[in-house]
C-alpha positions in Angstrom: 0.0 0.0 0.0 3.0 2.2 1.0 4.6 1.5 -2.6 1.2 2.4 -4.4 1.0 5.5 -2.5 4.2 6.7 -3.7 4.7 5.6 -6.6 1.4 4.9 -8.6 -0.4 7.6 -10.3 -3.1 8.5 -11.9 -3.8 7.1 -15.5 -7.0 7.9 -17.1 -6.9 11.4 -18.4 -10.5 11.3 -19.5 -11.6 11.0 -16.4 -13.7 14.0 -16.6 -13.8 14.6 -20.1 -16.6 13.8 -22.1 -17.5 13.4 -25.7 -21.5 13.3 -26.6 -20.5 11.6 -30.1 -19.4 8.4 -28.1 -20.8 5.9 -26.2 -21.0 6.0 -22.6 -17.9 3.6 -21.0 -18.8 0.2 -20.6 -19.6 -1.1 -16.9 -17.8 -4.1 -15.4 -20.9 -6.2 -15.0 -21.6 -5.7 -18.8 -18.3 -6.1 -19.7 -17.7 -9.4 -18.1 -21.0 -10.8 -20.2 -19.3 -9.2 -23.3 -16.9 -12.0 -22.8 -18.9 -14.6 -22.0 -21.5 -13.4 -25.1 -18.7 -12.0 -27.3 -15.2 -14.1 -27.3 -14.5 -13.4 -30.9 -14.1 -9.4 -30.3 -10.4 -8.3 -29.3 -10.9 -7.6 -25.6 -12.6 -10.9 -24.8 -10.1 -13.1 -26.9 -7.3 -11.2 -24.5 -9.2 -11.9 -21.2 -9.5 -15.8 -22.5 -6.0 -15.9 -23.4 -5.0 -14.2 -19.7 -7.5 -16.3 -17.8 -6.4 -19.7 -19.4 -2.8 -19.3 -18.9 -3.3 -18.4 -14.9 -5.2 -21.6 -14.5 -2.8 -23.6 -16.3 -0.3 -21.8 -14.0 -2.6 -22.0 -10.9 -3.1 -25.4 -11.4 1.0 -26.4 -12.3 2.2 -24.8 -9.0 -1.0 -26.8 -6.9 0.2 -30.3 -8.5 3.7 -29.4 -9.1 4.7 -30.4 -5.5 2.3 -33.8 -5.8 4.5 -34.8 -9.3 7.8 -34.3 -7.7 7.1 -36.0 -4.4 5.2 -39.0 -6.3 7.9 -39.3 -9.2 11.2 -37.7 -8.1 11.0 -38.4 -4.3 11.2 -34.7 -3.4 10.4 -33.9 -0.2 8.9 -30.8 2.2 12.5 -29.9 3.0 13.5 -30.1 -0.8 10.7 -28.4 -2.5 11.6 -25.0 -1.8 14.7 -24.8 -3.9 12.4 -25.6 -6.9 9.9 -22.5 -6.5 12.8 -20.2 -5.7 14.1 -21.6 -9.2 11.0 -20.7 -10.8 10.6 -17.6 -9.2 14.1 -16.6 -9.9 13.6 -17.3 -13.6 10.4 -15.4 -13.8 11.7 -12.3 -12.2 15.6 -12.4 -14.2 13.4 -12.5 -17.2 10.5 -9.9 -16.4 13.4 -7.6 -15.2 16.2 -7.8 -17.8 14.8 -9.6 -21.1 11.3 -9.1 -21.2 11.5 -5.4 -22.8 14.4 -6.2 -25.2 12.4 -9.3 -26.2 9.0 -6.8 -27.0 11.2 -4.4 -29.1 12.6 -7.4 -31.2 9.2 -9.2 -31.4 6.3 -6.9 -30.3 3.8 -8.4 -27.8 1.7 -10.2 -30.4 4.3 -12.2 -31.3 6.2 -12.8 -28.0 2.8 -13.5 -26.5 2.7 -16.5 -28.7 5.6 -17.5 -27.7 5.0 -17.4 -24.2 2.2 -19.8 -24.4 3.6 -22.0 -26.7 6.7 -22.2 -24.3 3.9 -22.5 -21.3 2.1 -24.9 -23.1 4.8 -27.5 -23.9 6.3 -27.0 -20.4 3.5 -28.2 -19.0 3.0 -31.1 -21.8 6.6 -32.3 -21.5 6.2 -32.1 -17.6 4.6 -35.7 -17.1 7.4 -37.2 -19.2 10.5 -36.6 -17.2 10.5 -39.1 -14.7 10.8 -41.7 -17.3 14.0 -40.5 -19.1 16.7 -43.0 -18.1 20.4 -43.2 -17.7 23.2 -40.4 -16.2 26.5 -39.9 -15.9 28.5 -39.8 -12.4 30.3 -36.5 -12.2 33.7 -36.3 -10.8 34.4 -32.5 -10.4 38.4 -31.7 -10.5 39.7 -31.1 -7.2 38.0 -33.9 -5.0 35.5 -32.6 -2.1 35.6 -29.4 -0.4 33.7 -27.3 1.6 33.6 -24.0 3.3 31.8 -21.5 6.0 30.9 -18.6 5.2 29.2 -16.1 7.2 25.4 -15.5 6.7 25.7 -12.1 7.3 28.1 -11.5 5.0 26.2 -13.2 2.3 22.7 -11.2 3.3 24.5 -8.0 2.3 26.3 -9.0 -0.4 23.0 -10.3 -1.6 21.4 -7.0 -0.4 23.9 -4.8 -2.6 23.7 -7.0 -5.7 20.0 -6.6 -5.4 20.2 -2.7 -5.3 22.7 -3.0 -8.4 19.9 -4.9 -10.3 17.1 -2.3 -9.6 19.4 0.5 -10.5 20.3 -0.7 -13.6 16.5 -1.5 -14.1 15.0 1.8 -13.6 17.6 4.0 -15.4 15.3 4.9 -17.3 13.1 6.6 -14.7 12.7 10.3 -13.5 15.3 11.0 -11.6 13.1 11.7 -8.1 10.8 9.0 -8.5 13.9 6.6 -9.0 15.6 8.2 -5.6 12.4 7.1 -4.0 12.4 3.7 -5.2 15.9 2.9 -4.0 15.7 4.5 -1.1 12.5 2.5 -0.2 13.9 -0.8 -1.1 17.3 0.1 0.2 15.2 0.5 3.6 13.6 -2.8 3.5 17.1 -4.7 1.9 19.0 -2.9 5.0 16.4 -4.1 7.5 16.2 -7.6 6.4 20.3 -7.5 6.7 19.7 -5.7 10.0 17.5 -9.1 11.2 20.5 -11.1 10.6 23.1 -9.4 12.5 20.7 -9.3 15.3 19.9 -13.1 15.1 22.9 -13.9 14.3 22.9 -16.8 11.9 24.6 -20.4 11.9 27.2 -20.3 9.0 26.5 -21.3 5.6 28.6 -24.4 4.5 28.5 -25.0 0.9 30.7 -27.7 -0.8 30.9 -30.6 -3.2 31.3 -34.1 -2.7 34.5 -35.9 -4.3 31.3 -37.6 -6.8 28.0 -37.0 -7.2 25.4 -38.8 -9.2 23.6 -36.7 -12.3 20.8 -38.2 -13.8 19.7 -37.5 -17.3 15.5 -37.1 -15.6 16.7 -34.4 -13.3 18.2 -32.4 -16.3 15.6 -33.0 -18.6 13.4 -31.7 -15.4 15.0 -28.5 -14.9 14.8 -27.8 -18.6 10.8 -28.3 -18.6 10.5 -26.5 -15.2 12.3 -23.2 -16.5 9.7 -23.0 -19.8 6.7 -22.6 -17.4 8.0 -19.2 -15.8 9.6 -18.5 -18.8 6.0 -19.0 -20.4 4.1 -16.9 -18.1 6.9 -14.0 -18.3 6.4 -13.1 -21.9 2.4 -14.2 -21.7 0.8 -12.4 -19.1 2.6 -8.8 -19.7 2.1 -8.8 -23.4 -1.3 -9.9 -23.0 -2.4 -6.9 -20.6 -0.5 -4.3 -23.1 -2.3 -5.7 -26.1 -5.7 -5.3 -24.0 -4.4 -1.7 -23.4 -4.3 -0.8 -26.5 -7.5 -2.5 -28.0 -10.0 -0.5 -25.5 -11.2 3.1 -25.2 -8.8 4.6 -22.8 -11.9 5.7 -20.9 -12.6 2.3 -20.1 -9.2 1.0 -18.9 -9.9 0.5 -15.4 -13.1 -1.0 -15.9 -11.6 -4.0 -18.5 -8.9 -4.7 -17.3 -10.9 -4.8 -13.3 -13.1 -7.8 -15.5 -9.8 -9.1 -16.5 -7.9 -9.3 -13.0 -11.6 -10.6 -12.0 -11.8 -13.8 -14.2 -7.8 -14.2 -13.7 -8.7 -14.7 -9.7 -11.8 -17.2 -10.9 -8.7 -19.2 -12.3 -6.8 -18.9 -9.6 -9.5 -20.3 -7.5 -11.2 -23.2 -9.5 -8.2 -24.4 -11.3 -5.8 -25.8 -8.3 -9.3 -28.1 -7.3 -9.9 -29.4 -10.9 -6.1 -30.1 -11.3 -5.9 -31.7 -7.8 -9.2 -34.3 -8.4 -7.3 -35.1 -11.9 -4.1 -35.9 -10.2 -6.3 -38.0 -7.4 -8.9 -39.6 -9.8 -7.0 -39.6 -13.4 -3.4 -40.0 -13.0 -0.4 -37.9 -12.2 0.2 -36.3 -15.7 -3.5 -35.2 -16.5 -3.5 -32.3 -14.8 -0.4 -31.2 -17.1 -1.8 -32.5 -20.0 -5.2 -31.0 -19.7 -3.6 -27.4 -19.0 -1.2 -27.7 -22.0 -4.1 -28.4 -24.2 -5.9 -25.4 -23.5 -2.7 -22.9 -23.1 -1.5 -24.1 -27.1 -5.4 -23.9 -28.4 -5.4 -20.6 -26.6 -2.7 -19.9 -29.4 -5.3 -19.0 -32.1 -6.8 -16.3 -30.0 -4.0 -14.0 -31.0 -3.9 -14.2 -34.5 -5.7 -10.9 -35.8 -5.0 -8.6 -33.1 -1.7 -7.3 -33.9 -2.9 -6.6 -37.4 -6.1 -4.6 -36.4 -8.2 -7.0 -37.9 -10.2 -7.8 -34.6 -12.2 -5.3 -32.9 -12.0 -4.0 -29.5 -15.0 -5.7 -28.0 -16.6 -2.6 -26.3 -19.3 -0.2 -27.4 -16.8 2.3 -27.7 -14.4 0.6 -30.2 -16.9 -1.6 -31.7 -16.6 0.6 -34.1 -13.3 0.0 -37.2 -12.7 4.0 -36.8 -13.8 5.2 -33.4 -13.7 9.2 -32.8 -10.7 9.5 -30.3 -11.9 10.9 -27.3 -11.8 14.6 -26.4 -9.3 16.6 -25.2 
């Protein structure tokens, strides 16, 4: 709430400007049975799109611990180290690659690609377990380990991450970047603060003189990274195309049904993918998702080009009168 405060602003300038020649802006509950009546205009198609992928996502992360314990023997104490992989993919990639990959592609088409990269993530998933064979790796050197001080690490960690958003928001006015930094650099130094008052047990990492590598657990960190890699160019490109397709009068409005239908998702998704790991089998949950992320594909096709219309009374319309200014 503290962030919004200070750093969100205000974004529709129409707000009290008013044209007689257009329609009035669309309400939310009309809106949401536009979609439901209307999922070939350009607004609904996007709100399909964005509410299929966050089940498919929802319903990954609900089963994703169930696969891994049932097939790979992952545990409660192991699990973690997978959703900080994911979430450190999705968050590298939103941060440093997602804009360079929009000006090389455009959203359209990097949309695309983030649900067909979704899509066969979550198709490949149920697969893994059964690739055979490995290699024992005998890293140069023989075993070693060391301490190192968790403190220590907490700040270096702190700095690097206040490195990262510098570089990130370059770009930004120069005051609202000084707040930023500053409020992040407040909660990085508290969180470093925390550890020097506990006072943490020393990290130890180290190698063994060998170590088994098996060819499932590779091919398993290669399907796991396409899933946050998947939603990373999906869901952003999705929600700037359905910018761009609406009166600006009627941002807050479409994009509230769209947030609104994401959270149905959210909801019914883990409970369907849970009774079809329970009742079906371990990979139909994965299945089932991937089928409706790649036929989700087709949704796109039209929008980039202008060919689809917006979906709303006020750019139902090929050449609707901008608004007034």
């Amino acid at each position: 709430m503290v962030f919004a405060w200070a750093f969100l602003h205000e974004t529709n300038v129409h707000a009290r400007r008013h044209d007689a020649t257009l329609p009035p802006p669309i309400r939310g509950r009309a809106m949401a049975s536009r979609v439901l009546r209307h999922p070939r205009d350009a607004a609904p198609r996007l709100i399909w799109i964005y509410a299929i992928g966050m089940a498919a996502f929802a319903g990954f992360t609900a089963t994703l611990a169930l696969f891994l314990a049932a097939r790979f023997q992952v545990t409660a104490k192991t699990i973690g180290y997978v959703f900080m992989w994911t979430g450190t993919v999705s968050v590298i990639v939103r941060a440093l690659v997602l804009g360079r990959m929009v000006d090389a592609l455009g959203e359209a088409r990097l949309a695309r690609l983030g649900q067909t990269l979704l899509g066969l993530g979550l198709l490949m998933m149920p697969f893994t377990w059964r690739i055979g064979g490995g290699i024992t790796v005998d890293p140069p050197g023989g075993a070693w380990s060391t301490s190192v001080d968790a403190r220590l690490a907490g700040g270096v960690v702190a700095l690097l991450l206040m490195a990262l958003l510098a570089r990130v928001t370059r770009r930004m006015e120069r005051r609202e970047r000084v707040r930023m930094l500053a409020m992040v650099g407040f909660i990085a130094a508290a969180a470093v603060g925390v550890l020097f008052w506990r006072a943490p047990a020393p990290l130890v990492p180290g190698m063994a003189d060998r170590f088994p590598l098996e060819w499932r657990y590779v091919a398993l960190a290669v399907v796991i990274t396409t899933v946050p890699l998947g939603t990373a160019f999906t869901f952003p490109c999705v929600t700037a195309l359905l910018s761009k397709v609406i009166d600006p009068r009627e941002r807050g409005v479409v994009m509230g049904v769209q947030q609104s239908f994401g959270g149905a998702a959210r909801v019914l998704a883990p409970l369907l993918a849970g009774w079809m790991f329970d009742a079906l089998g371990t990979g139909f949950p994965f299945w089932t998702s991937a089928g409706f992320v790649l036929a989700s594909l087709f949704l796109t096709f039209g929008i980039d080009t202008g060919e689809v219309r917006g979906g709303t009374p006020a750019t139902a319309a090929p050449a609707a009168a901008p608004a007034a200014h």
